[in-house]
Residue, then its C-alpha position, 0 to 999 in steps of 0.5 A: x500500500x505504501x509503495x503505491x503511495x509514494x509511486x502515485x506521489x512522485x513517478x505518475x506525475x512526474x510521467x504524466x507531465x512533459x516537464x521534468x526537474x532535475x534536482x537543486x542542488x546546495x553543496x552535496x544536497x540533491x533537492x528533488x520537487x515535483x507538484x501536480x494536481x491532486x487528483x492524481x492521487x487515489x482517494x483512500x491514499x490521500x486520505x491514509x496520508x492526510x492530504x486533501x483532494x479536489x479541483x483545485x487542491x494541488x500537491x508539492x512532493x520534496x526529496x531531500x538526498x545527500x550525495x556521498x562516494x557510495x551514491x545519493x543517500x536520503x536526507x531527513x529534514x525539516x521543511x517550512x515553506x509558502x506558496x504565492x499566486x500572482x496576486x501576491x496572496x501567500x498560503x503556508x505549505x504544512x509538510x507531512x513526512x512520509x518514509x518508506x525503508x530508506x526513502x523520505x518524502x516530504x509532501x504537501x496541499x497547495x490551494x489555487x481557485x484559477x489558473x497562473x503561475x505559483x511561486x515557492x519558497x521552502x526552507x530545507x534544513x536537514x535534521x542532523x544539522x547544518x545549514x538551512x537551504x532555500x528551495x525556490x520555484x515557479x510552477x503553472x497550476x491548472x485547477x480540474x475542470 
């Protein structure tokens, strides 16, 4: 169940959109972003994950990895961020921490009533300590019709 949680959250939209992201980077961390609208998801995982559906409820998705000699290693963190319309309204993104073995996902809800462009800012601090990171971002939101 949770494997197709976290395989909704970040490979379906990430296949269904024609624009892909690669990772920022801020030194050896690899911060990997994704959004999509939240109708990708399942109802009952929404639910089992507390993330909320509906036309125009859209969802951020956030890896946080660390590069090493072995390869990238995920990152436990602590995310705070916003995301702004073009009207300059601002709505504070609440994350919620999913883990599966040794992945780590950081997701969640954005609200946009019409189409535009969103703006997001995340601070990314990892969770052993260390700098915080600023994670910024624009992406064009279309509510379902």
């Amino acid at each position: 169940m949770f494997r197709a949680l976290l395989l909704s959250l970040l490979l379906l939209p990430a296949l269904a959109s024609a624009q892909q992201t690669s990772p920022q980077r801020f030194g050896d961390l690899l911060v990997y972003y994704n959004t999509f609208n939240s109708s990708y998801l399942q109802p009952d995982i929404a639910a089992n994950t507390g993330l909320t559906r509906g036309p125009t409820h859209g969802v951020v998705s956030i890896a946080v990895q660390r590069q090493t000699a072995e390869g990238p290693v995920a990152v436990d963190a602590i995310l705070t961020g916003n995301v702004t319309n073009m009207l300059g309204q601002r709505s504070t993104l609440r994350f919620i921490r999913l883990q599966e073995e040794e992945s780590i996902y950081f997701v969640a809800n954005y609200t946009s009533t019409q189409r535009g462009l969103l703006r997001f800012e995340v601070e990314v601090r990892p969770s052993t300590g260390g700098t915080a990171q600023t994670l910024r971002f624009q992406q064009e939101f279309f509510p379902d019709e």
